[in-house]
N, C-alpha and C positions, 0 to 999 in steps of 0.2 A: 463315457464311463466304461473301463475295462468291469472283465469278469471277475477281477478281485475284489474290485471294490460295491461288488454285488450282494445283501445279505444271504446269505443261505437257508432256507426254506423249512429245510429239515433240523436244521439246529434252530432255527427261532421254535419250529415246533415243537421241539424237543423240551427245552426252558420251558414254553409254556404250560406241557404235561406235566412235568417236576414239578411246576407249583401249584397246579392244581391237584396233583397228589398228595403235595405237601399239608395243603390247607383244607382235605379231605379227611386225613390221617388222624384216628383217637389221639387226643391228648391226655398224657399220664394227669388224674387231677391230685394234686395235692394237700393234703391234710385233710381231706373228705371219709378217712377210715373212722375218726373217732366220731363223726355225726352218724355214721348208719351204724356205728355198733351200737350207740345210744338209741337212736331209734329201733334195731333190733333187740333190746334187751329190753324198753320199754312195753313193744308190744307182747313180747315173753308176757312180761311181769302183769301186763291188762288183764292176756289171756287166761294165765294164771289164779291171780285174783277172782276176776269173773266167775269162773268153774266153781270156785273155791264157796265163794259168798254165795254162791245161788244153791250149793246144797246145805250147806251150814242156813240160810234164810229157812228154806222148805225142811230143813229138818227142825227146826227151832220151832216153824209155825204146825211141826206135826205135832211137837212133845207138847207144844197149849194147846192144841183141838185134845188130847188124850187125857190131859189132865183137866180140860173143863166137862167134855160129855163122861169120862170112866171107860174110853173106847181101849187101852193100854194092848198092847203097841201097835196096832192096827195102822193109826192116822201117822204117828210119825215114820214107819216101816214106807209106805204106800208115798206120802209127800219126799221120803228121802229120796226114793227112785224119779218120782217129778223133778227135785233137784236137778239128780246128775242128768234128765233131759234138760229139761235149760240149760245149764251147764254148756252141755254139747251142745245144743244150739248157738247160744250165748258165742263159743268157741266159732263156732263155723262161718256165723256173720259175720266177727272180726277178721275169722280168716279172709274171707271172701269180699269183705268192703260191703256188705248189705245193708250196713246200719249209718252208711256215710249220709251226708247233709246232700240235703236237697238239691239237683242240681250238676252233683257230683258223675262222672264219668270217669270210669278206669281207661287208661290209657291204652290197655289191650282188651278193643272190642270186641265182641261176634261178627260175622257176616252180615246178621242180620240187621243188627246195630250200627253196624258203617250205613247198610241201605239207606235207613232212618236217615242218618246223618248226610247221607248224600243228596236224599231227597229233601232234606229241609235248608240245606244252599240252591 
């Protein structure tokens, strides 16, 4: 066997880095804009909501504590501001995935939480 008909070491290595660059490399995904706008506008419109109905609820249930004891405006003033704390609350655990199902894990843990996970493999 001459020296030409020897494969060359550095070009097989070469092709084989390309493709595993290749098959490294993001993929543009396509038609995946209109699902997370809709999941973005969704959870808008949760959060929204949420806020919404929890102080309109505690303001509703102040103006019947006022009109049943004669406390005027005392109870609805006092339950409106409980609102906008739920509310905010309400807001924050959506933000935050607090109020997910049982089980659920965010995908970006704590340190602490990898440890857990490392120690329970």
């Amino acid at each position: 066997m001459s020296d030409s008909d020897k494969p060359d070491p550095l070009a097989r290595l070469g092709r084989e880095l390309d493709r595993a660059q290749a098959a490294r490399a993001p993929r543009p995904k396509v038609g995946g804009g209109a699902g997370n706008l809709q999941h973005g506008m969704g959870l808008g419109f949760r959060i929204g909501l949420e806020f919404v109905v929890a102080i309109v609820v505690a303001t509703g249930l102040g103006w019947a504590i006022d009109q049943w004891f004669g406390t005027r405006p005392w109870a609805t003033i006092v339950l409106f501001f409980l609102g906008v704390g739920a509310g905010m609350v309400n807001v924050y655990r959506a933000v935050t995935g607090l109020g997910m199902a049982i089980g659920y894990r965010s995908s970006i843990a704590s340190p602490a939480a990898k440890d857990e996970l490392a120690d329970e493999a």
